[in-house]
Steps between C-alpha positions, in 0.01 A plus 500: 500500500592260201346135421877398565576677852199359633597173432843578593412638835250151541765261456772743668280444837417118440895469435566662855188292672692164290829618666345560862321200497793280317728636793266414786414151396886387393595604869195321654570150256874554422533151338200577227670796391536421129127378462354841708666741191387285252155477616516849501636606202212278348243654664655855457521425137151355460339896478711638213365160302155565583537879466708488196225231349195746596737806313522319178151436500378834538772647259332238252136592582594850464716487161380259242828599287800307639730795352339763752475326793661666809886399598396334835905355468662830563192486779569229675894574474455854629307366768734209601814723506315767717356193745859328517647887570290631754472101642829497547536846669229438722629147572850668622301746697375284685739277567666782694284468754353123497764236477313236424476632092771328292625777344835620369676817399315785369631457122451139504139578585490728234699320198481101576167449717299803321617343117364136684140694581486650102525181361259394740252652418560565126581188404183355606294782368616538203420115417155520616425861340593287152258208641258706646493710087485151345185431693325756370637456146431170416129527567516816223362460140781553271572803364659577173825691507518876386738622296569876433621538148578829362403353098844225447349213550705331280792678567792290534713550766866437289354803271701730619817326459412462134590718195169549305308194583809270414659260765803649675831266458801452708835583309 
């Protein structure tokens, strides 16, 4: 299984637990409807920042050069596309059986509410992967830059669009 389907398949099931819960506490307190999704949405989103944050850290530890450093974007995207997917399926599953789910139709599960769960959980990630890199940067010596030259170091880069060393002209 890959770094991104477990995560997907994580915040696949805490979307479904967000949705069961969500629908059993708006039909308990019908008047605090708009303050029981927000709360949470917050708390759903509160694990991709700390997970993201705990990724970038460890992609840091583990590559000192920022230019080989894992993609942990395509990661989290991968994984936030699966979870709002198979969230969404599962979501209109269920609601076949347990009216008390807010659900829709199958394809708005699968195109509105499952591009809602990607951004999510990428979104958030993705911020604190860069935060959660920084952190472990900024307490690096710094390094000089390497440069692979192949012997034209003072090669100019208009040389080719010159005739013999003199400067090419518009006519």
């Amino acid at each position: 299984m890959t770094s991104w389907m477990l995560r997907g398949l994580v915040f696949a099931g805490g979307m479904v637990l967000v949705r069961l819960v969500q629908g059993a506490l708006i039909n308990t307190y019908e008047n605090k409807a708009s303050m029981i999704s927000l709360t949470l949405v917050a708390l759903f989103a509160i694990v991709p920042l700390v997970w993201g944050f705990l990724d970038g850290r460890s992609d840091a530890k583990d590559n000192w050069d920022p230019d080989r450093r894992r993609d942990l974007a395509m990661w989290w995207l991968n994984a936030g596309l699966f979870a709002g997917v198979v969230s969404g399926a599962v979501v209109w599953i269920i609601s076949l059986f347990y009216a008390n789910i807010y659900s829709d139709s199958l394809l708005n599960e699968l195109t509105t509410f499952a591009a809602f769960t990607a951004l999510l959980t990428f979104i958030p990630a993705v911020i604190t992967v860069a935060l959660g890199r920084l952190s472990i940067d900024r307490g690096r010596p710094e390094m000089p830059r390497r440069r692979v030259t192949d012997g034209a170091e003072d090669a100019d880069v208009f040389d080719a669009a010159r005739d013999n060393g003199a400067p090419a002209t518009a006519e």
